[in-house]
Phi, psi and omega in degrees: 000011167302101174262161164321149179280125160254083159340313203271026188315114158076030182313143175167176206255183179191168217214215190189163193282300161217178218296108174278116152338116150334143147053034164286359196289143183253124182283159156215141181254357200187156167245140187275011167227136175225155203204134167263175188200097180287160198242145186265113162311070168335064190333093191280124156344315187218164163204101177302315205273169143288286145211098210288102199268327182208184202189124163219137167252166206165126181048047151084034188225125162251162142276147173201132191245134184260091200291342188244048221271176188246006185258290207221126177293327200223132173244153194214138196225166150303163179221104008245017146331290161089063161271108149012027222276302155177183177243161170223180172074061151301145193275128189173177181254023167271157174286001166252340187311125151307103174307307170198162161213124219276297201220175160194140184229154181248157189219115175063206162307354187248147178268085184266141188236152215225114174224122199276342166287320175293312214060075229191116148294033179285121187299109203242156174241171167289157150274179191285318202264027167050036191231011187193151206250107220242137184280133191235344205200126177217142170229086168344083170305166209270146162261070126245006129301119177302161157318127213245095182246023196150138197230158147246153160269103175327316180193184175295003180224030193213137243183136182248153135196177188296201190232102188271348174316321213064037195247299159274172212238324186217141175250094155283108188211131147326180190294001180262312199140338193311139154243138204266346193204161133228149195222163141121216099214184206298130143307050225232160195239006177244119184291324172269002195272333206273353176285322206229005210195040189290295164327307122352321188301302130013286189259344136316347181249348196307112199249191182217143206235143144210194181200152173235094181303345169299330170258349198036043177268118145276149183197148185231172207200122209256159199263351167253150173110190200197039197237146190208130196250154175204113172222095198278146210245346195258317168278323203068030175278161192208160171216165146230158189224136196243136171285182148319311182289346165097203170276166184272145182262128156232173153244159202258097171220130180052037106141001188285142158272082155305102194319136140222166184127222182239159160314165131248257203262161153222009170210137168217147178247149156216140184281167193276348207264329184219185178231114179260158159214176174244124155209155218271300164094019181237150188290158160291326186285337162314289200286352154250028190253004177280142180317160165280180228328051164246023176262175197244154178210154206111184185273173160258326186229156163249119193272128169236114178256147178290199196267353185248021202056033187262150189289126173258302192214154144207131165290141179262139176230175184261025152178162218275129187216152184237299190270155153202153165237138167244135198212073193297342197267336161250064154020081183201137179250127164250156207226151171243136193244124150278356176268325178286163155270343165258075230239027174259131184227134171241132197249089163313111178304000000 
């Protein structure tokens, strides 16, 4: 199951609660714990994927989104039996059918999935006898909403995702599609790209989010670069925090932001205890300097930082993950490897 590395993977911004100061960012050079972490293989019944980009559980159930999968976008097994259960989001041009698919989250019993070609919510339920996945609900985004490449649910009626214009950071739109609001800007230290380059800028900061309603932490975590956002929604306190590697670096060509620099981050959770992310931390020019088919592609570590961004831990791990759910009360990270035929991991904390 070894695909090709997509360098240029999902470009796009990510954002804030309310308006952060340009170039504000708080540094960290280090973490005071570093811990290694060897991987469990979960065994699966079948194998389906292509490259199994992210994985969330609930109720003795995983998801796992198969971002190039060739059928069906999302396959669902037990947990941790890792029994067959069924697939959804077929791929096709009907109106229940997917075009594509960026994220997906659960909110109470419902699944919601996010397709960035549709511009298109959908809501999915359990069957009764849990073994099949049933469409309940779709929600059309407004088009002033830009392409959507990701969502979290504020609450029940309500969906954050970024703002790709570069002019703002976040869109708030309800449960119709409407959009209700947009806030934030880029935290950036070049003054002139946000003047002259917002787009382009944009889609250099294009980051991967999440929220915990319980705590109201929203917090984002960028995929070139080395930058981490933390912003609680119930105070309106806000932090950003800059790594070794800096903020992510592009060039601007025909209005496009092109990478250099390093990879960063490509999944963050946030816990009721913590904020984890996977981050990889290797150059592009590394990464296109790998044999031809022998490359590997994800992070080595998992970075934990607390709910206000202070460096908390970092995992070492004994192979390369790109998605995780995390499950502080049985200290178990689960993981997805896109480089294995065997491509689900469980990490003891």
């Amino acid at each position: 199951m070894k695909n090709p590395i997509n360098i240029l993977l999902l470009f796009v911004l990510l954002a804030a609660c309310t308006s952060v100061p340009a170039g504000k960012g708080i540094s960290y050079s280090d973490f005071p714990k570093t811990v290694k972490l060897e991987g469990q293989v979960i065994l699966l019944d079948t194998a389906v994927f292509r490259y199994p980009f992210r994985i969330r559980i609930q109720g003795g159930r995983a998801v796992v989104l198969d971002l190039h999968g060739t059928d069906h976008f999302f396959q669902i097994f037990t947990y941790p039996d890792g029994n067959y259960l069924t697939s959804y989001g077929k791929r096709g041009d009907s109106s229940v059918d997917m075009l594509s698919a960026e994220n997906f989250r659960w909110n109470g019993h419902k699944l919601w999935m996010l397709d960035a070609n549709k511009s298109e919510l959908t809501g999915v339920v359990f069957s009764e006898s849990g073994d099949s996945l049933l469409r309940k609900e779709a929600v059309t985004l407004d088009k002033e909403i830009l392409r959507a490449l990701d969502f979290v649910q504020y609450d029940d009626s309500t969906f954050i995702i970024p703002d790709y214009s570069g002019n703002n950071r976040f869109c708030f739109f309800n449960r119709k599609g409407e959009l209700l609001r947009k806030f934030g800007n880029i935290p950036t230290a070049k003054e002139e790209a946000l003047e002259r380059s917002r787009p382009a800028l944009a889609q250099a900061w294009r980051s991967f989010i999440d929220y915990n309603p319980k705590n109201g932490v929203l917090a984002t975590a960028t995929q070139l670069g080395e930058a981490l956002e933390i912003y609680n929604l119930k105070d309106s306190t806000q932090v950003v925090r800059i790594g070794p590697h800096n903020e992510p670096e592009f060039k601007v060509s025909q209005g496009y932001g092109i990478p250099v620099g390093i990879m960063g981050f490509s999944d963050i959770q946030v816990t009721d205890q913590a904020i984890y992310t996977v981050f990889h931390g290797r150059t592009f020019r590394e990464l296109s300097q790998q044999p031809r088919g022998k490359e590997i592609d994800g992070g080595q570590y998992i970075y934990v930082f607390s709910l206000k961004g202070e460096p908390l831990m970092r995992y070492v791990l004994d192979r390369y993950i790109y998605g995780i759910s995390v499950d502080e009360e049985r200290g178990v990270i689960t993981a997805t490897d896109v480089n294995s035929d065997e491509p689900i991991v469980e990490f003891k904390m």
